[in-house]
Backbone as JSON Lines, residues from 0, in Angstrom:
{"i":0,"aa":"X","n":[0.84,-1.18,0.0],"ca":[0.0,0.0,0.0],"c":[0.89,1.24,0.0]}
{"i":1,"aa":"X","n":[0.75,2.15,-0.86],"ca":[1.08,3.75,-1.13],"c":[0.78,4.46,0.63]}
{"i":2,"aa":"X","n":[1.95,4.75,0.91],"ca":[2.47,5.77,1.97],"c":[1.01,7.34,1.74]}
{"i":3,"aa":"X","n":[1.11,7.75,0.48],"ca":[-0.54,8.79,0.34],"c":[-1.49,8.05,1.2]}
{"i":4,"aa":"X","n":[-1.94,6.99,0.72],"ca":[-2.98,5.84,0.68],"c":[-3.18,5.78,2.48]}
{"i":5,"aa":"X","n":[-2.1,5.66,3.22],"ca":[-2.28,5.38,4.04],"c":[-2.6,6.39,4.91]}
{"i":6,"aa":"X","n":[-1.79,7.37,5.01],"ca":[-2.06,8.71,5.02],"c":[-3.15,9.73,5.21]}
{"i":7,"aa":"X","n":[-3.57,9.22,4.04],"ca":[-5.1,9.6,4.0],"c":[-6.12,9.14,4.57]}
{"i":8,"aa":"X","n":[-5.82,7.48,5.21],"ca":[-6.48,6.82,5.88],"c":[-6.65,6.96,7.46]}
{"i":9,"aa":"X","n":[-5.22,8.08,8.01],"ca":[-5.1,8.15,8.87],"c":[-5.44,9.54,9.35]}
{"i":10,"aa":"X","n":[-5.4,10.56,8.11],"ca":[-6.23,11.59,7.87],"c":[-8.12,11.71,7.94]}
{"i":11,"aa":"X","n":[-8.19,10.58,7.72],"ca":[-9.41,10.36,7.82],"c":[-10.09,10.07,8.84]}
{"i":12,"aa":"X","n":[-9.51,9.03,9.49],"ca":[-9.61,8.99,10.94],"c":[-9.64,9.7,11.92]}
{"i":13,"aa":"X","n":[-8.98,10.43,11.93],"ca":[-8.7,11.73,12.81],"c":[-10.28,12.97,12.59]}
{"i":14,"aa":"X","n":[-10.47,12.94,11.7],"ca":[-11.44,13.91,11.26],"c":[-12.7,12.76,11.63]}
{"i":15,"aa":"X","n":[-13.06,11.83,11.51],"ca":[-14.25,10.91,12.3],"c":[-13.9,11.09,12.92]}
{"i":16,"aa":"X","n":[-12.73,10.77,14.11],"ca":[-12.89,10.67,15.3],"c":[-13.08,12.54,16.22]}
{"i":17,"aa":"X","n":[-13.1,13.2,15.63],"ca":[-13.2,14.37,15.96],"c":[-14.68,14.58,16.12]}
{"i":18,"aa":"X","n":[-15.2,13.6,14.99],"ca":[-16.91,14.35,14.72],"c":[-17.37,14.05,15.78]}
{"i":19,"aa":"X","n":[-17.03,12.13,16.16],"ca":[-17.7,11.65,17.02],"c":[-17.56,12.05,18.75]}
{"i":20,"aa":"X","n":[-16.27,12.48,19.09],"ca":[-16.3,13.32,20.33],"c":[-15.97,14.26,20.6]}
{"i":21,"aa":"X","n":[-16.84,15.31,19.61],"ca":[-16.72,16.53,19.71],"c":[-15.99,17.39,20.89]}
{"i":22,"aa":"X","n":[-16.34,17.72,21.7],"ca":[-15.01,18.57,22.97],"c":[-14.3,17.76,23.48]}
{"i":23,"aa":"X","n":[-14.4,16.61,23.7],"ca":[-14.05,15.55,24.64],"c":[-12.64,15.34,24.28]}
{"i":24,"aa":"X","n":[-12.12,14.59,24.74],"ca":[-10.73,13.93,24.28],"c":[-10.94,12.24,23.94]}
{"i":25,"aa":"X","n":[-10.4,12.25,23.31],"ca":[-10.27,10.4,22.93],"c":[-9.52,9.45,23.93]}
{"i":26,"aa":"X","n":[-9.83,8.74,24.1],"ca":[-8.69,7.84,25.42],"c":[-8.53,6.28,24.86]}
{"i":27,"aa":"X","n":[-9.62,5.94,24.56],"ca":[-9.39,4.61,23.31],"c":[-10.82,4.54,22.7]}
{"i":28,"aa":"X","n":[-10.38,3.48,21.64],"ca":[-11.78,3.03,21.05],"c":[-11.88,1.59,21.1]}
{"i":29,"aa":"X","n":[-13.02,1.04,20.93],"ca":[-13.0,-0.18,20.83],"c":[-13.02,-1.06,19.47]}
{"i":30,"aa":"X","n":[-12.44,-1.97,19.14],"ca":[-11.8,-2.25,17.81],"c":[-12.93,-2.88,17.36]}
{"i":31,"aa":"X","n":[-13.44,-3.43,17.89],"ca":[-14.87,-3.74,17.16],"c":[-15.83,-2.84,16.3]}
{"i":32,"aa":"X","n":[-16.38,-2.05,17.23],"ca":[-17.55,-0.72,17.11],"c":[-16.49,0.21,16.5]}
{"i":33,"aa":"X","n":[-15.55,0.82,16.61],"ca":[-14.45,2.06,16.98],"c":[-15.34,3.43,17.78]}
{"i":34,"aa":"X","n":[-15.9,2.62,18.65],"ca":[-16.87,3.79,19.09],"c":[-15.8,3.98,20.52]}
{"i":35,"aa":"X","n":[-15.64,5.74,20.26],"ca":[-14.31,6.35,21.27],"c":[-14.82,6.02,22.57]}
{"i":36,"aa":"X","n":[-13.97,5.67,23.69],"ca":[-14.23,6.37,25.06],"c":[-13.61,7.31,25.06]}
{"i":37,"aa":"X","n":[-14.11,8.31,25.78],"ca":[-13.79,9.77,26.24],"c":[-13.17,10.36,27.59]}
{"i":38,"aa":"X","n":[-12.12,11.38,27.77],"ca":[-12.09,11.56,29.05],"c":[-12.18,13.47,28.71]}
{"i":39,"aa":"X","n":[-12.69,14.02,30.03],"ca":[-12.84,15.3,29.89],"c":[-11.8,16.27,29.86]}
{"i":40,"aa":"X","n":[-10.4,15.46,30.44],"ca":[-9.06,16.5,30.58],"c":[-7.93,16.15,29.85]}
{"i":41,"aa":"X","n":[-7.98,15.28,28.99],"ca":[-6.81,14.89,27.79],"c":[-5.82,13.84,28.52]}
{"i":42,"aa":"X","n":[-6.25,13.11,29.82],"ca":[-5.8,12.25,30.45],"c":[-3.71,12.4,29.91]}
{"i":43,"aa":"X","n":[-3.56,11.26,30.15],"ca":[-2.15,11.15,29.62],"c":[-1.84,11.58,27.89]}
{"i":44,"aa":"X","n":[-3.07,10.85,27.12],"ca":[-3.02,10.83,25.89],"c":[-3.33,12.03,25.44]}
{"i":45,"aa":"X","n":[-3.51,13.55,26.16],"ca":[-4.01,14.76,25.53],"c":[-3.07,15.45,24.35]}
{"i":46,"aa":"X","n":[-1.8,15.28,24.65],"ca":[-0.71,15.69,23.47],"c":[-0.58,14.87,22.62]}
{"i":47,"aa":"X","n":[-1.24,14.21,22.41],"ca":[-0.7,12.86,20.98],"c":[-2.45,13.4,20.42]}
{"i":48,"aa":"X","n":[-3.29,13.65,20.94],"ca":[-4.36,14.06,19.73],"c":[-4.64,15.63,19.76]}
{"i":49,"aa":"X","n":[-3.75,16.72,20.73],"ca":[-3.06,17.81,19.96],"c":[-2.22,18.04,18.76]}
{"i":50,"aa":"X","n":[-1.33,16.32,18.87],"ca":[-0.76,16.63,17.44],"c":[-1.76,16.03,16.23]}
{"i":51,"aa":"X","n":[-2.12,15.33,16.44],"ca":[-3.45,14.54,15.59],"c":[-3.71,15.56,14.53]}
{"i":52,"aa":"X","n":[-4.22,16.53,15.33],"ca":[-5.4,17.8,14.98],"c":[-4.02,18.85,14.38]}
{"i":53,"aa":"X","n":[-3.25,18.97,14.83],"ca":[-2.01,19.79,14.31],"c":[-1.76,19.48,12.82]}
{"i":54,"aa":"X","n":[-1.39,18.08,12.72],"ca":[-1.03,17.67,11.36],"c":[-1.86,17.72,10.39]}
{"i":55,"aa":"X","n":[-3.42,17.12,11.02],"ca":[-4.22,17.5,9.93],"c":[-5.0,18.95,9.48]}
{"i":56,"aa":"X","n":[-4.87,19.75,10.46],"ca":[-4.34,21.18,9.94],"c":[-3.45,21.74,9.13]}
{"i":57,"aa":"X","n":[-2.61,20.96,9.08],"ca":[-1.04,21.38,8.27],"c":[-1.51,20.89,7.13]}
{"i":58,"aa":"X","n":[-1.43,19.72,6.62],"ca":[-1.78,18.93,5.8],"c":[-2.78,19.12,4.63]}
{"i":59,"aa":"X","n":[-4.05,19.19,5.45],"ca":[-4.89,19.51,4.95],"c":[-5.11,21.41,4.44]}
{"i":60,"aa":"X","n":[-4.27,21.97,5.17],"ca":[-4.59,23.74,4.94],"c":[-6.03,24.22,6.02]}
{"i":61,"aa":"X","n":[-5.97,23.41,6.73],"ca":[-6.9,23.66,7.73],"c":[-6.28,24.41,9.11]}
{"i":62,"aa":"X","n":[-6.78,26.11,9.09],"ca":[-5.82,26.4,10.08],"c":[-6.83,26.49,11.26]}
{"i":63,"aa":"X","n":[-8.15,26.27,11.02],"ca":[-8.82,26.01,12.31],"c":[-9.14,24.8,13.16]}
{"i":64,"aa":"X","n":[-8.12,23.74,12.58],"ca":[-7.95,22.66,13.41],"c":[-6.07,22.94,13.96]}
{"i":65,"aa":"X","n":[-5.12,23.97,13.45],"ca":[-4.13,23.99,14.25],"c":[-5.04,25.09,15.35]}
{"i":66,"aa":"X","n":[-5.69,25.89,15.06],"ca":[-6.5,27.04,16.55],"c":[-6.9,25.96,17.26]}
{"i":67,"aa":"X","n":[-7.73,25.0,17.04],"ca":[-8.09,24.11,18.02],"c":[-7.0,23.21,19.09]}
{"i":68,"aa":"X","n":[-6.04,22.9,18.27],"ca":[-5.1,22.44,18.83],"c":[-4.24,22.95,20.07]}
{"i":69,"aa":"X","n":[-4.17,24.47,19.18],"ca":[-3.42,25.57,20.36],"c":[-4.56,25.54,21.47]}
{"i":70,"aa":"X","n":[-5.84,25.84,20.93],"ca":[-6.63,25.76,22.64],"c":[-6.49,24.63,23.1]}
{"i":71,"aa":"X","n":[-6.53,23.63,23.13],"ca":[-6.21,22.25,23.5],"c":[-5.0,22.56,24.31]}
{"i":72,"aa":"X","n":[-4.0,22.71,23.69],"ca":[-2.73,22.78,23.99],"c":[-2.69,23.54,25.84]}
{"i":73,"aa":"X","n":[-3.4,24.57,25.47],"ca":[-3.31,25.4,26.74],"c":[-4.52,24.91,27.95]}
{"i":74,"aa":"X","n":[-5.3,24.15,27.28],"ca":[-6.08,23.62,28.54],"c":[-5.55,22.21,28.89]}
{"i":75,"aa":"X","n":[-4.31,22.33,28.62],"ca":[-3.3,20.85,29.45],"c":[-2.6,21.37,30.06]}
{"i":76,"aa":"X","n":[-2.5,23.09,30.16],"ca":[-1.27,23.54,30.86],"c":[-1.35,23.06,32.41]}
{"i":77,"aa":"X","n":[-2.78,23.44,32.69],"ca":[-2.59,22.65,34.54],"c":[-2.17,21.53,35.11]}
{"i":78,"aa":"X","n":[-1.67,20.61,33.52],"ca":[-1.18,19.45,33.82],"c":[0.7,19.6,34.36]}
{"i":79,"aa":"X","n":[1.29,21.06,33.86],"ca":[2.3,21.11,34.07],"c":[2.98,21.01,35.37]}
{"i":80,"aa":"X","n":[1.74,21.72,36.36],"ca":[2.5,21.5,37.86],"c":[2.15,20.21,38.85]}
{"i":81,"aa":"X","n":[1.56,18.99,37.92],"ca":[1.87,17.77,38.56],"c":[2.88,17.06,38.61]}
{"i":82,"aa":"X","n":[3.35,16.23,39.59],"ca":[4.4,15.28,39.66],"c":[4.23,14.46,38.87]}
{"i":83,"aa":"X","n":[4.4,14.0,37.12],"ca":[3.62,12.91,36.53],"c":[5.06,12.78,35.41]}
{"i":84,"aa":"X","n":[5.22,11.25,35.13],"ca":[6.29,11.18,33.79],"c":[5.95,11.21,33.21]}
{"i":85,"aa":"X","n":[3.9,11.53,32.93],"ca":[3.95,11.87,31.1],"c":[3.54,13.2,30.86]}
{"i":86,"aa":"X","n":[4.02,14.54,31.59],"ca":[4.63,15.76,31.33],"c":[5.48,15.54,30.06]}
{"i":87,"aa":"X","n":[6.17,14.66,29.91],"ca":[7.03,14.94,28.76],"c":[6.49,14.65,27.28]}
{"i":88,"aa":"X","n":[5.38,13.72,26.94],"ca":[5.45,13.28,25.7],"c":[3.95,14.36,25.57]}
{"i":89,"aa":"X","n":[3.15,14.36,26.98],"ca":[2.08,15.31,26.81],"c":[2.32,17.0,26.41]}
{"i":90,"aa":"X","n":[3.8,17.46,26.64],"ca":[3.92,19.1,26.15],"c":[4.69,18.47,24.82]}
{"i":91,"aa":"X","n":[5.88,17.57,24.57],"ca":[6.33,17.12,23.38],"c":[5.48,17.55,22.41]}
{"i":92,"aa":"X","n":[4.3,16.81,22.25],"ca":[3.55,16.36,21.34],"c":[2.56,17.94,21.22]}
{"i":93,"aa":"X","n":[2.23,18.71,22.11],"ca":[1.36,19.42,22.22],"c":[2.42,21.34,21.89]}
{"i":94,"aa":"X","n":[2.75,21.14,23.11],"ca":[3.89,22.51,23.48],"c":[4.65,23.0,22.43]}
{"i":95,"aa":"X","n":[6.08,22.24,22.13],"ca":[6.47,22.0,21.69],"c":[6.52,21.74,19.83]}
{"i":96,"aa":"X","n":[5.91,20.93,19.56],"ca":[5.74,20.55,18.25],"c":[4.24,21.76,17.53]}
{"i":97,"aa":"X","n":[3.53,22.4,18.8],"ca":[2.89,23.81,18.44],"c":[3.93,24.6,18.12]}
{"i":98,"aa":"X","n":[5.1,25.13,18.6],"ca":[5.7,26.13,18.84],"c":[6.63,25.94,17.36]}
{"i":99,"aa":"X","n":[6.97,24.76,17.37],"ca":[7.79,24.35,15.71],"c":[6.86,24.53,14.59]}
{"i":100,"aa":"X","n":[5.75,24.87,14.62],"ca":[4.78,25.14,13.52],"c":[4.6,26.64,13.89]}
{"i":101,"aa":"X","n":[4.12,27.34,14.64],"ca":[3.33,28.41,14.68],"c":[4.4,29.35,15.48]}
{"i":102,"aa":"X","n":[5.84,29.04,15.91],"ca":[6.51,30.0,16.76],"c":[5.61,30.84,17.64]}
{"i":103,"aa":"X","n":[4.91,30.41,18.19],"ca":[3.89,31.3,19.18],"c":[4.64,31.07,20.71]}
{"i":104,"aa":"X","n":[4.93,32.26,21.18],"ca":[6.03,32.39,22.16],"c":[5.31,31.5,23.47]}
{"i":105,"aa":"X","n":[3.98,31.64,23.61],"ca":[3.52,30.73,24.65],"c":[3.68,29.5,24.58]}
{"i":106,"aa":"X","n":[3.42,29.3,23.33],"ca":[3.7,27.81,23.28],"c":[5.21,27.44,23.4]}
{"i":107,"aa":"X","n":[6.59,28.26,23.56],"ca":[7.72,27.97,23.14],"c":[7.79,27.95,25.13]}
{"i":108,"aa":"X","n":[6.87,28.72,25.65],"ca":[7.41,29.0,27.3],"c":[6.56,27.65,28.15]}
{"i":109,"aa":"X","n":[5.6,27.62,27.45],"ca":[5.13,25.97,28.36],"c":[6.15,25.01,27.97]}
{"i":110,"aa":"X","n":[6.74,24.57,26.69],"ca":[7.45,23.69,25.85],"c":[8.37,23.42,27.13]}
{"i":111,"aa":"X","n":[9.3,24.77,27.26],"ca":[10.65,25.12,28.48],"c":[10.35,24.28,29.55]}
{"i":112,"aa":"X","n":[9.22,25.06,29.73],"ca":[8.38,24.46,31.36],"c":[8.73,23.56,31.75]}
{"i":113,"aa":"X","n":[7.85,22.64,30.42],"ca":[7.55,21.01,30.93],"c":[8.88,20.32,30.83]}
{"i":114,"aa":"X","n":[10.18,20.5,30.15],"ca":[10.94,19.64,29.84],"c":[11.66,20.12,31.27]}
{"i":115,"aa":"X","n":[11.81,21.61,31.89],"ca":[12.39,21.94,33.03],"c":[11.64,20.57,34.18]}
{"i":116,"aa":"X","n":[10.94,20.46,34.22],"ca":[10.04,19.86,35.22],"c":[10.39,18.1,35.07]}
{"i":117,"aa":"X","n":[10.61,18.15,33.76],"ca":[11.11,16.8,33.56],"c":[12.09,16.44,34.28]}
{"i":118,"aa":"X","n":[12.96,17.72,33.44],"ca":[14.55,17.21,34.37],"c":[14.71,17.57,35.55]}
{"i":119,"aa":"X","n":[14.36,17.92,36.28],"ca":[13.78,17.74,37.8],"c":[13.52,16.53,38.42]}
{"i":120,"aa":"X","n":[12.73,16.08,37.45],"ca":[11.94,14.5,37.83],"c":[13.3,13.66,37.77]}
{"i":121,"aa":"X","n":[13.64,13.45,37.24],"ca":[14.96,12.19,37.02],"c":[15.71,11.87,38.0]}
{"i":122,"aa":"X","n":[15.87,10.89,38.21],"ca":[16.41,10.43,39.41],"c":[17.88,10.52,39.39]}
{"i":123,"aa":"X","n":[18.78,10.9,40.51],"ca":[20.18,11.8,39.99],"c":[20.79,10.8,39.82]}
{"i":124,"aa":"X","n":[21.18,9.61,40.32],"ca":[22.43,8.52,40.58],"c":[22.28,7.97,39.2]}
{"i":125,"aa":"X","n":[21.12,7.76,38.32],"ca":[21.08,7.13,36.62],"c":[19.97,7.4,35.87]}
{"i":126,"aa":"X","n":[19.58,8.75,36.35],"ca":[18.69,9.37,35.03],"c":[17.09,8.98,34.51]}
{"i":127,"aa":"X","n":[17.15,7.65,35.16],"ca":[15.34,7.06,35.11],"c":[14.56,8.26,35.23]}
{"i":128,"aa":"X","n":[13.04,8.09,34.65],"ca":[12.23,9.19,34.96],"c":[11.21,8.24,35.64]}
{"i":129,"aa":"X","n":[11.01,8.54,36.47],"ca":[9.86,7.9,38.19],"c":[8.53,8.11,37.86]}
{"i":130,"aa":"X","n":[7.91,7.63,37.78],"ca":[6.19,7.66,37.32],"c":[6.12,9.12,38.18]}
{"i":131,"aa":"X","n":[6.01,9.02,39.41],"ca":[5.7,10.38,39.92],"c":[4.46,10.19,40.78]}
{"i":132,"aa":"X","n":[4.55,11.4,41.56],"ca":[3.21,10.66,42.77],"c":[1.81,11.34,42.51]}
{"i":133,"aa":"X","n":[1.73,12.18,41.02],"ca":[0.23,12.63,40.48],"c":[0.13,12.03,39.07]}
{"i":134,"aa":"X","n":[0.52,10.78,38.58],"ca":[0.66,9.91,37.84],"c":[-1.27,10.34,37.21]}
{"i":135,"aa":"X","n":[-1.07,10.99,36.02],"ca":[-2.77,11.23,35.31],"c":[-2.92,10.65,34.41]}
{"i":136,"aa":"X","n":[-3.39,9.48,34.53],"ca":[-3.93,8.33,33.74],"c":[-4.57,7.51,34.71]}
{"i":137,"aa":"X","n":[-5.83,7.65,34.09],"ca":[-7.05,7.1,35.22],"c":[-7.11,5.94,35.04]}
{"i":138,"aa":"X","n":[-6.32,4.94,33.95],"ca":[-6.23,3.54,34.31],"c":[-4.83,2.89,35.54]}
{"i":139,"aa":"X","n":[-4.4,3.59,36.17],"ca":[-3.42,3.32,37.12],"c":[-3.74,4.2,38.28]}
{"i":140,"aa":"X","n":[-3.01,3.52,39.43],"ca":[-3.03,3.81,40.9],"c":[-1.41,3.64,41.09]}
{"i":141,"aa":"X","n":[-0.75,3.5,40.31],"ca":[0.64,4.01,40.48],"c":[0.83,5.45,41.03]}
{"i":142,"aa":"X","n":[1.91,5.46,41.81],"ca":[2.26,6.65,42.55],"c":[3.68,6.45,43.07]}
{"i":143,"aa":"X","n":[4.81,7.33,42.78],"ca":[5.62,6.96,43.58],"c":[6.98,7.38,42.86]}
{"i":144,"aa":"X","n":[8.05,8.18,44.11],"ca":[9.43,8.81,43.03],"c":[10.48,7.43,42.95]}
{"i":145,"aa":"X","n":[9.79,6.34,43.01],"ca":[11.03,5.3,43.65],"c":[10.32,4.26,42.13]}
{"i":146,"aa":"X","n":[9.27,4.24,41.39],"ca":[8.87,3.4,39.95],"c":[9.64,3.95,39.05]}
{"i":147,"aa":"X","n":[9.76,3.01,38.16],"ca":[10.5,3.67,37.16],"c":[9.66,2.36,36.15]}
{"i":148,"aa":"X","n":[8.92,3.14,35.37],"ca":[8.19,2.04,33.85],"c":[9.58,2.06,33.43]}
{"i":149,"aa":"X","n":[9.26,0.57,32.43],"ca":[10.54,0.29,31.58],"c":[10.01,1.39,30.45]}
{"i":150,"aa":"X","n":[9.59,1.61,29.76],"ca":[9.95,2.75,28.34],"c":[10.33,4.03,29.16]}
{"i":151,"aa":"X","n":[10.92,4.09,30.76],"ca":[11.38,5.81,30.98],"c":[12.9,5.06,31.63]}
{"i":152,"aa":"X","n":[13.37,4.03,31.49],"ca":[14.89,3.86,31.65],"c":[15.72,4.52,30.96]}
């Protein structure tokens, strides 16, 4: 299959899955139905469908799905002053990869933020990043500066 082909398939997706939970955030779907579950605050996964909506703004010439994004973007900021290890892939994906498209200085000063906060988090003697004790992902009761998930070794 053609790299377009697929592309477009994944372009496509993104724009259903937008229709179907309109303000909400996506958290999974079920592979059967693909009917989304929803969470109201962009849980862990809020910067990976900031960029979602980013690209297919870009892509498409749609600049009112990168505006959406940027608001998105900034209603995760209260996620910045939790103790949590997915601060990093949540401003990455959101902060960050806004600020490389649109140089919008806010978005370049949360970007700072969150990676400051990161490296904070790391544990000094070998660098692990510690789940953290406001861990926001409502499928875990993890808590704690002493975990370390294997994908943050």
């Amino acid at each position: 299959m053609k790299h377009d082909v697929l592309l477009g398939d994944l372009l496509h997706r993104i724009g259903e899955t937008r229709d179907q939970i309109g303000n909400a955030w996506p958290y999974h779907a079920d592979p059967d139905t693909g009917v989304w579950e929803t969470v109201d605050d962009g849980d862990w996964c809020g910067g990976h469908w900031v960029e979602c909506l980013r690209i297919k703004g870009v892509l498409e010439g749609k600049p009112e799905l990168i505006e959406e994004a940027r608001m998105r973007t900034e209603m995760l900021r209260p996620k910045l002053e939790k103790d949590d290890q997915f601060r990093g892939h949540r401003f990455y994906y959101s902060a960050a990869r806004m600020y490389a498209q649109t140089h919008d200085p806010a978005m370049r000063t949360l970007a700072l933020a969150a990676s400051y906060a990161m490296r904070a988090m790391a544990i000094p003697h070998n660098g692990a990043m510690p789940i953290g004790h406001e861990g926001q992902v409502k499928s875990t009761t993890l808590a704690s500066r002493r975990i370390v998930a294997v994908d943050n070794v």
